[in-house]
FIBA-641949 format. One line per field, with one value per residue (C-alpha): x negated, y negated, z; residue in three letters; residue number from 1. Coordinates in nm, 2 decimals. Example, Ala and Ser with C-alpha at 12.3 -4.5 7.8 and 13.67 -1.06 7.14 Angstrom:
% FIBA-641949
xx	[-1.23  -1.37]
yy	[0.45  0.11]
zz	[0.78  0.71]
r	[ALA  SER]
k	[1  2]
***
This chain:
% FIBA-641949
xx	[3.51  3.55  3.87  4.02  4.17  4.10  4.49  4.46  4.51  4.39  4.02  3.95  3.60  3.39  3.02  2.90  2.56  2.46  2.52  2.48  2.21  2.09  1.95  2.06  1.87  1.92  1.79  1.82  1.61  1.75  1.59  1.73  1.62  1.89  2.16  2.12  2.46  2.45  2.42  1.99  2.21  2.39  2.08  1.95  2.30  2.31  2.21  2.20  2.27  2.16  2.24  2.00  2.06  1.82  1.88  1.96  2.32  2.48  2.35  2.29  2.51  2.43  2.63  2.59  2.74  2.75  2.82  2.90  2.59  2.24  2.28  2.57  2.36  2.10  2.34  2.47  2.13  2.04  2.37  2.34  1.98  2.04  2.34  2.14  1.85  2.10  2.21  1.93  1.74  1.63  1.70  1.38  1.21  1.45  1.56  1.22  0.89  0.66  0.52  0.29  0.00  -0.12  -0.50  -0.54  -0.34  -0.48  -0.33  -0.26  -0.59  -0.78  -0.60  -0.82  -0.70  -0.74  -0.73  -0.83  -1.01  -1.19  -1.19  -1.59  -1.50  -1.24  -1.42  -1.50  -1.36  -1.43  -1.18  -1.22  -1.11  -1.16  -1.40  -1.63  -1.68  -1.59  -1.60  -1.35  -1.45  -1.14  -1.25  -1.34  -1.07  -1.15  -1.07  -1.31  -1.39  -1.77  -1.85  -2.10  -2.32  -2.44  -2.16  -1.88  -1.52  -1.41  -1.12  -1.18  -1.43  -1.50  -1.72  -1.91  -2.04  -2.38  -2.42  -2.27  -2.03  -1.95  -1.79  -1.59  -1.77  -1.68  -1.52  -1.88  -1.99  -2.24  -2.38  -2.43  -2.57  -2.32  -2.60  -2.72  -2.35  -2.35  -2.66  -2.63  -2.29  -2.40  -2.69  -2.46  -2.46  -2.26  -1.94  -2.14  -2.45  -2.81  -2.78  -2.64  -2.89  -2.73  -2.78  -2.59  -2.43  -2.53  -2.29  -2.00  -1.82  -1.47  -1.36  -0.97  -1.04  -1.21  -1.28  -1.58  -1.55  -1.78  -1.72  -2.00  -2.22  -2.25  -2.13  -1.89  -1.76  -1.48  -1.48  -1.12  -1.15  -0.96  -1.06  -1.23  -1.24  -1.61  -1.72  -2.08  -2.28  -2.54  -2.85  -3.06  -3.40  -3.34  -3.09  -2.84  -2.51  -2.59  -2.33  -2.14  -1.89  -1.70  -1.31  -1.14  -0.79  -0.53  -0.41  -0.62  -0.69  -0.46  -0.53  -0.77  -0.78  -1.10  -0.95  -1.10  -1.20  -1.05  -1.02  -0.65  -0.65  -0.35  -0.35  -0.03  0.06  -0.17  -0.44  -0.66  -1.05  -1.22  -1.48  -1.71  -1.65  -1.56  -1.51  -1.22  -0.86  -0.55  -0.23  -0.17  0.22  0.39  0.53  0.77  0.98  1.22  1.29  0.95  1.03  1.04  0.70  0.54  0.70  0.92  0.79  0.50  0.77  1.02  0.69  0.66  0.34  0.13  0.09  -0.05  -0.14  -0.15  -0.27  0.02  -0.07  -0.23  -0.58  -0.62  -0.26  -0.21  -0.27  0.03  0.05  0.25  0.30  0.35  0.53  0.70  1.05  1.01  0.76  0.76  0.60  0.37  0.11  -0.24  -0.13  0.11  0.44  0.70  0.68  1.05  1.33  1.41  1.21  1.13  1.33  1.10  1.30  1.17  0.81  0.55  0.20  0.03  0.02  -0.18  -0.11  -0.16  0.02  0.33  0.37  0.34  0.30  0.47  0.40  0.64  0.61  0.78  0.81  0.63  0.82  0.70  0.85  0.76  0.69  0.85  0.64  1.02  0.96  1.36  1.46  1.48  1.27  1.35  1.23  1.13  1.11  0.79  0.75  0.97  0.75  0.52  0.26  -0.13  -0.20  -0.22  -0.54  -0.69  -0.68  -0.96  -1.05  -1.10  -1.06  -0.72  -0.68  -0.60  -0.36  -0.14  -0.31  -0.19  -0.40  -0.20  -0.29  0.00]
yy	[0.01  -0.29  -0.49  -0.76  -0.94  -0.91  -0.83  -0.59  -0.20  -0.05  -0.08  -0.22  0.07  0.25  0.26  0.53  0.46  0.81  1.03  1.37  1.40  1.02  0.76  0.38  0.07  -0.26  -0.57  -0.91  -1.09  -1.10  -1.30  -1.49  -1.24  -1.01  -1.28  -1.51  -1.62  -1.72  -2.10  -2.10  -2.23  -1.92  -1.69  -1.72  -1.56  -1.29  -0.93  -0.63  -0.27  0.08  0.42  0.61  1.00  1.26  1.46  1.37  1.44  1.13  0.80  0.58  0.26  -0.09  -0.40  -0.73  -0.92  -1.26  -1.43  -1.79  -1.86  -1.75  -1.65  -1.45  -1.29  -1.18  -1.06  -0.82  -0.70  -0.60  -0.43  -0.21  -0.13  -0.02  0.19  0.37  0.40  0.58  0.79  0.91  1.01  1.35  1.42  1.31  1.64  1.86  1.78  1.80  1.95  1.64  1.58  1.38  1.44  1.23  1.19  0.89  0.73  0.38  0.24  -0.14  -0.28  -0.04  -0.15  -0.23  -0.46  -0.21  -0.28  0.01  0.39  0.60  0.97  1.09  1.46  1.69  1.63  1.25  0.94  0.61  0.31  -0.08  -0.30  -0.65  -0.55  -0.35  0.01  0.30  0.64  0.93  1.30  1.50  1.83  1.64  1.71  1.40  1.20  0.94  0.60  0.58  0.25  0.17  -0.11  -0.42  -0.42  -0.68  -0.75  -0.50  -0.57  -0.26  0.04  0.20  0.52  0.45  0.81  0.86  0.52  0.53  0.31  -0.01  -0.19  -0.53  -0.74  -1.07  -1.09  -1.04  -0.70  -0.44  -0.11  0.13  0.51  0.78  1.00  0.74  0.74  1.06  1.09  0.82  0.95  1.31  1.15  0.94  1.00  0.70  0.51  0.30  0.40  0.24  -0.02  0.08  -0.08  -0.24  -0.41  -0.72  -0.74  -1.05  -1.36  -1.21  -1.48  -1.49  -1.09  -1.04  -0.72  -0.48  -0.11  0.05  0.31  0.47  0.48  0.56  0.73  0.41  0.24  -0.05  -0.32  -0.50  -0.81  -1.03  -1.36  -1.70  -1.83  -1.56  -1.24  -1.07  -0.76  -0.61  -0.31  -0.08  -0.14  0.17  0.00  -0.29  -0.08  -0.33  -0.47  -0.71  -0.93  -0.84  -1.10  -1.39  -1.42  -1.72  -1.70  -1.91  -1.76  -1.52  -1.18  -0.94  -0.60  -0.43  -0.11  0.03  0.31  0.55  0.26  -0.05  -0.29  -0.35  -0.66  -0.89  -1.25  -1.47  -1.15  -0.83  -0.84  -0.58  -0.61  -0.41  -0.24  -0.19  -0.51  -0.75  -1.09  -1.20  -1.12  -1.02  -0.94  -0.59  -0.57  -0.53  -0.86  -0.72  -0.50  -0.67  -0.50  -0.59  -0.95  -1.01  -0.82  -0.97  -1.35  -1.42  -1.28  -1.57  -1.80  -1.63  -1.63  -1.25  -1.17  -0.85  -0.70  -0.36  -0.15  0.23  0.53  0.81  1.03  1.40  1.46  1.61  1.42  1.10  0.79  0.60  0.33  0.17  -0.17  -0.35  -0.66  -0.80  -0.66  -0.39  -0.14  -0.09  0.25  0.17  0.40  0.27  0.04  -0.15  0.00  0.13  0.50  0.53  0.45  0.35  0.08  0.12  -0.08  -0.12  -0.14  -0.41  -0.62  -0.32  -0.38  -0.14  0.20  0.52  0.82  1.19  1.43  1.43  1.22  0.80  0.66  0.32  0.12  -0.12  -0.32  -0.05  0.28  0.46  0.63  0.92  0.86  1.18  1.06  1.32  1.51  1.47  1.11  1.09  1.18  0.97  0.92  1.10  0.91  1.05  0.85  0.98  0.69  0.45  0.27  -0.04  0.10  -0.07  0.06  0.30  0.41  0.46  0.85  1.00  1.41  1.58  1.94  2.09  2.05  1.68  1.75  1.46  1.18  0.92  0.84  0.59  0.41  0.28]
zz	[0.62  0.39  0.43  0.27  0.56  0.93  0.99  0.72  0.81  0.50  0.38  0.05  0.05  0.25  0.29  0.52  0.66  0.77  0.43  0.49  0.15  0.13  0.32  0.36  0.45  0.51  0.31  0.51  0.26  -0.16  -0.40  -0.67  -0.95  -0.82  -0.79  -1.04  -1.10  -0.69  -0.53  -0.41  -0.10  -0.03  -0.06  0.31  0.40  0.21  0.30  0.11  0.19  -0.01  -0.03  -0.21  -0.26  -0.19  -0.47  -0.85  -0.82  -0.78  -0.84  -0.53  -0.45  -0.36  -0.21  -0.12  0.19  0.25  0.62  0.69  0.90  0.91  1.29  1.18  0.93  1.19  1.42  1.14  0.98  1.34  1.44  1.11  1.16  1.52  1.40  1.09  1.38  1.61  1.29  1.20  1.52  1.54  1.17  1.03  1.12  1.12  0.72  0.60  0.63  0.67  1.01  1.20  1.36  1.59  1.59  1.85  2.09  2.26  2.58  2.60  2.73  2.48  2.18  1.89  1.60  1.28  0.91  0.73  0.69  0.54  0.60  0.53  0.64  0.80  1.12  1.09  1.03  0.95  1.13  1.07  1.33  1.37  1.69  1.43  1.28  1.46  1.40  1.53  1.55  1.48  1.66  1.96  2.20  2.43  2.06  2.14  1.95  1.89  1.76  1.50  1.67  1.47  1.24  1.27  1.18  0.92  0.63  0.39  0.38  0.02  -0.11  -0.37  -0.52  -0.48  -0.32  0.02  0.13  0.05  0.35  0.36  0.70  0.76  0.43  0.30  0.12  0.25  0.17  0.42  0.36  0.44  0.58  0.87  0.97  1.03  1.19  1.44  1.55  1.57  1.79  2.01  2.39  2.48  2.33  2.13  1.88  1.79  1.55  1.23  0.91  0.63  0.29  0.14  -0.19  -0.32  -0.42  -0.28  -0.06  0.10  -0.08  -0.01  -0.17  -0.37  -0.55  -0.66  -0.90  -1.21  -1.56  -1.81  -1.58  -1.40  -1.06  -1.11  -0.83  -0.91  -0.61  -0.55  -0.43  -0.39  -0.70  -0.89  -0.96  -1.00  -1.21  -1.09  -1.24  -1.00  -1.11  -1.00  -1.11  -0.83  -0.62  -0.63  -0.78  -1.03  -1.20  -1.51  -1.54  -1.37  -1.44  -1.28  -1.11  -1.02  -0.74  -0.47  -0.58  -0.39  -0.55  -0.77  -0.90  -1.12  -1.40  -1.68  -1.90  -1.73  -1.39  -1.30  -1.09  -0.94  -0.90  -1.02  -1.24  -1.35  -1.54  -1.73  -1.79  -2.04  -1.89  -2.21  -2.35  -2.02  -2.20  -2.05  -1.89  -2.02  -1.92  -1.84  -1.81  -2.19  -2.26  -2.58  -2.30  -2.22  -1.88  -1.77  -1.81  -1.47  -1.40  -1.72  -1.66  -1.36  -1.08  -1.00  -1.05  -0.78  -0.52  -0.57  -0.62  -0.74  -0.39  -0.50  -0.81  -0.71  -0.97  -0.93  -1.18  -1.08  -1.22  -1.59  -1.71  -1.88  -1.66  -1.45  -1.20  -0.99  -0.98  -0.66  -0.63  -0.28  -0.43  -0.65  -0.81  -1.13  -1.29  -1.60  -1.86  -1.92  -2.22  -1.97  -2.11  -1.92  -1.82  -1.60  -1.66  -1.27  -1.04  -0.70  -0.44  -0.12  0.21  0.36  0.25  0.24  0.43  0.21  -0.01  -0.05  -0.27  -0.23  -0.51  -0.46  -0.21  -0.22  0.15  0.20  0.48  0.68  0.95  1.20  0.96  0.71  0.45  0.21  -0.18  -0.38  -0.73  -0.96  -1.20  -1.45  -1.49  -1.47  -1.12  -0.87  -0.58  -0.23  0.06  0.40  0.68  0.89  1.16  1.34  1.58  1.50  1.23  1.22  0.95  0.64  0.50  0.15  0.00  -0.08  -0.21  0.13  0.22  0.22  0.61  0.55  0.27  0.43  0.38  0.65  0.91  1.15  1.50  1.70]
r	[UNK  UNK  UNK  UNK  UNK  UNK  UNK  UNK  UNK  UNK  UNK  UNK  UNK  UNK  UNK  UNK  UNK  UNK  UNK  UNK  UNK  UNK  UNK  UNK  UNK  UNK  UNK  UNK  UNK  UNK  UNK  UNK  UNK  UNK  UNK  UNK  UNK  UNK  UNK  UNK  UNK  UNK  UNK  UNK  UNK  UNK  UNK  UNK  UNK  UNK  UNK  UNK  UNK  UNK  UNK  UNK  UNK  UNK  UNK  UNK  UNK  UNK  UNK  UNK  UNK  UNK  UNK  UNK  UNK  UNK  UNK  UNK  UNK  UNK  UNK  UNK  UNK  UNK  UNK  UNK  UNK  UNK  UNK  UNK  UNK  UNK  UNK  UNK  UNK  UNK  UNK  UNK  UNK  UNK  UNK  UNK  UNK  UNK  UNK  UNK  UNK  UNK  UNK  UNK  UNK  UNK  UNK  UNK  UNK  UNK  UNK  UNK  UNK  UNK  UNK  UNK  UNK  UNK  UNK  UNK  UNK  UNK  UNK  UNK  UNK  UNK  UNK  UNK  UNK  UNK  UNK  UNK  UNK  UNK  UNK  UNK  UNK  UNK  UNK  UNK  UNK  UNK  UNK  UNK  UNK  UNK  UNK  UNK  UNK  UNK  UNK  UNK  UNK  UNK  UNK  UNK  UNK  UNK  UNK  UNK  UNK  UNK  UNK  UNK  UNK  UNK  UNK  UNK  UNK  UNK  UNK  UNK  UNK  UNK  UNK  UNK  UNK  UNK  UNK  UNK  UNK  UNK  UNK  UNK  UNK  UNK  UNK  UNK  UNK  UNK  UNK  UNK  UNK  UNK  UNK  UNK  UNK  UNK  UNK  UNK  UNK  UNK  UNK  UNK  UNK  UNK  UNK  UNK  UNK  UNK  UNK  UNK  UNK  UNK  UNK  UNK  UNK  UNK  UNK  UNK  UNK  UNK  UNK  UNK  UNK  UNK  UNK  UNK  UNK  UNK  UNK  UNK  UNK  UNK  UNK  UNK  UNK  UNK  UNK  UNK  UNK  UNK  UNK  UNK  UNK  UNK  UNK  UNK  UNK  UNK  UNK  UNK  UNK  UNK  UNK  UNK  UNK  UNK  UNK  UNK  UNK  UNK  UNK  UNK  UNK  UNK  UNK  UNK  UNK  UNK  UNK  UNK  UNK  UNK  UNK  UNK  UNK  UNK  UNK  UNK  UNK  UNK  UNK  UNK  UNK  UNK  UNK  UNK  UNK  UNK  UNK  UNK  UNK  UNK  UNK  UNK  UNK  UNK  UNK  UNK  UNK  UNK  UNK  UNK  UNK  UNK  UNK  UNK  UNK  UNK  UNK  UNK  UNK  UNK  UNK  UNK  UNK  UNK  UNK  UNK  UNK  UNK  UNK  UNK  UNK  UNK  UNK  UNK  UNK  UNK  UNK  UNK  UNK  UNK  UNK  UNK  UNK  UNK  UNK  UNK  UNK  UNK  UNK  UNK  UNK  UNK  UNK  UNK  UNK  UNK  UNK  UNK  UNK  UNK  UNK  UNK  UNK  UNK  UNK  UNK  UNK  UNK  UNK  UNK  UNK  UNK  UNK  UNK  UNK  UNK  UNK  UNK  UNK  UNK  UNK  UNK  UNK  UNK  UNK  UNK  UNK  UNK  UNK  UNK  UNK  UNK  UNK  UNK  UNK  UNK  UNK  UNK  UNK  UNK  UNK  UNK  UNK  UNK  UNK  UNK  UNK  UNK  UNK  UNK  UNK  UNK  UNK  UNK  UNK  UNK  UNK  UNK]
k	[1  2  3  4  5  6  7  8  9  10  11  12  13  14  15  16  17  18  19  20  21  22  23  24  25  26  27  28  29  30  31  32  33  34  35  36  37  38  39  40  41  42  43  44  45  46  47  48  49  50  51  52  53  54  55  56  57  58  59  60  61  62  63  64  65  66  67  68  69  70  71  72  73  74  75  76  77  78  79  80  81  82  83  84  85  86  87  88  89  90  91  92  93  94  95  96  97  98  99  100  101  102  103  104  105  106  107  108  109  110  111  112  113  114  115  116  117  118  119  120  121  122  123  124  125  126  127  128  129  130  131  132  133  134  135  136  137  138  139  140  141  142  143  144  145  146  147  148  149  150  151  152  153  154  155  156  157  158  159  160  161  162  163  164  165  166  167  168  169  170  171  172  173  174  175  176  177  178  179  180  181  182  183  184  185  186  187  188  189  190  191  192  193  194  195  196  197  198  199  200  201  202  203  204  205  206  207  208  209  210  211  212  213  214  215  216  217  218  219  220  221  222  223  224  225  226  227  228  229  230  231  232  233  234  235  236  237  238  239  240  241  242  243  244  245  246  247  248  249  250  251  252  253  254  255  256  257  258  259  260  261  262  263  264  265  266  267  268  269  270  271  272  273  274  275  276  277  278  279  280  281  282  283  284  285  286  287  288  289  290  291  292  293  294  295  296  297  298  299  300  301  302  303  304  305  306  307  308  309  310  311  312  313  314  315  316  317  318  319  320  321  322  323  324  325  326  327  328  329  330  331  332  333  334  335  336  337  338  339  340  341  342  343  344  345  346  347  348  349  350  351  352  353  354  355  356  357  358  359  360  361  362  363  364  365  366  367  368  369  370  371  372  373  374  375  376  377  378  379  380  381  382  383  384  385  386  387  388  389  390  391  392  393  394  395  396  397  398  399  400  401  402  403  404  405  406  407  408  409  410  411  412]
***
């Protein structure tokens, strides 16, 4: 209850924070593109609270409250969050049919540091950890870590079709054949296996990230970096990536995504390179809309940065992505033009995405939460909240058989 007064009886509005057909989070960071009318000094003590519904008949609701100190401020967000928590406990699985499987759970002293996955089969996959490359057999009731010997720190793990893998070590790129993997863990007696062999891709230095993907019946690799971003070509006559094309950046590269016919990558803003015809960068969002200003002009300037750029349309329809900034997503065609009407508002600053028709999987520091993307590009989004303890990670989706139909594969 909101109240004018602190000696007032009679509250000015309500807010409920457990709605029986919606969901409410709390924001304790707002940027200045939501409140530009508000002193940059006040900012730090405001907070923000939403109610979104879980169906399309009412329209959710948002308000902003402002405290006198920034101690104050943390005293609140925590007090609402631990009264939503207490809420909401329990109701997660029985509302909704989305569950959790856990797959592998690490004491303490066994706890690896993992970044990323890669699921090669229903019975294997693929986890990198700073420690190395380990693999997991799923049928294997003991659901023990096998690590790949002579491979090191690992940031990101890619199948390249027809190729292998292509595997992001020591922020270095390397290609590894899918069949020795297999082999040497279907040979492996002990937690650890012979040395796994490996080629280099060549020129790569310092990759914050990357995608490989085919278009024209050939492999392309599209490399992020501080300073650069790099576009390579397989060249089956050497059996290597050979470079296509050198873009420089202003800002590190934090996302890349290879499409039909172009490269989506993310630097200060998005960019689109022409795969046919890779002469230079341009910018991918629709500058003439005027609500994608902010994604198109303002966002580098507000320190929100491209964080993501996710494909969320089903195969066979008309392309559509997501674009991932700290604050907001904002849903886009292939030409860059808006294709709904409604953003996405993240909960918190997400740590990575992956989707799996219907479902988008957003990760937080200590939840994930599953946003089915409507095939009516008017609804609004329904969010399920699937974890609430301290997530590692989320990994890439990949086409696997139907047994893996959710696609999150999570160590806590």
């Amino acid at each position: 209850m909101l109240y004018k007064e602190c000696n007032d009886a009679n509250p000015v509005d309500m807010f409920e924070l457990s709605p029986m057909d919606g969901y409410v989070t709390v924001h304790s960071a707002v940027t200045y593109s939501e409140l530009s009318g508000t002193a940059a000094s006040d900012l730090p003590f405001v907070m923000r609270l939403d109610q979104d519904p879980r169906t399309t008949c009412w329209p959710g609701r948002m308000i902003y409250l402002m405290t006198t100190n920034f101690s104050e401020k943390q005293r609140w967000v925590a007090s609402l969050e631990a009264a939503i928590k207490t809420a909401h406990r329990g109701e997660v699985f029985r509302r909704n049919r989305l569950q959790m499987n856990t797959i592998l759970s690490m004491s303490c002293s066994d706890r690896k540091e993992f970044n990323c996955s890669l699921v090669l089969s229903k019975q294997l996959v693929l986890l990198g950890a700073e420690e190395g490359l380990f693999a997991l057999t799923i049928q294997d009731k003991t659901n023990e870590l096998i690590q790949l010997t002579g491979i090191s720190s690992i940031h990101q793990i890619s199948q390249a079709s027809g190729l292998g893998l292509v595997v992001c070590q020591d922020r270095k790129l390397i290609m590894i054949e899918k069949n020795i993997i297999k082999c040497r863990v279907s040979q492996a007696t002990t937690p650890e296996t012979i040395p796994v062999p490996f080629k280099h891709v060549d020129g790569i230095q310092s990759c914050t990230v990357f995608d490989v993907g085919m278009w024209d019946d050939a492999t392309y690799l599209c490399v992020g970096m501080p300073k650069k971003v790099v576009l390579m070509k397989f060249n089956p006559s050497l059996a290597m990536f050979c470079l296509r094309k050198e873009f420089p950046s202003t800002e590190p590269c934090s996302c890349v995504c290879i499409t039909e016919y172009t490269a989506l990558v993310g630097t200060e803003k998005f960019y689109s390179i022409n795969m046919e015809h890779p002469s230079y960068m341009v910018d991918f969002v629709d500058r003439q809309d005027s609500t994608l200003a902010f994604a198109a002009f303002g966002a580098a300037n507000h320190h929100s940065y491209p964080l993501a750029v996710v494909q969320v349309s089903p195969a066979g329809l008309p392309l559509e992505f997501l674009l991932c900034f700290h604050e907001i997503g904002v849903f886009v065609n292939n030409k860059g033009q808006r294709s709904r009407p409604k953003d996405v508002k993240w909960s918190g600053l997400p740590l990575s995405f992956a989707y799996k028709e219907p479902f988008l999987y957003i990760t937080y520091f200590n939840s994930i939460h599953a946003t089915v993307v409507p095939a009516d590009k008017e609804s609004v989004r329904y969010v399920v909240s699937i974890s609430q303890r301290q997530i590692t990670f989320i990994s890439q989706v990949y086409q696997v058989p139907d047994t893996f139909h959710s696609c999150t594969r999570v160590l806590l």
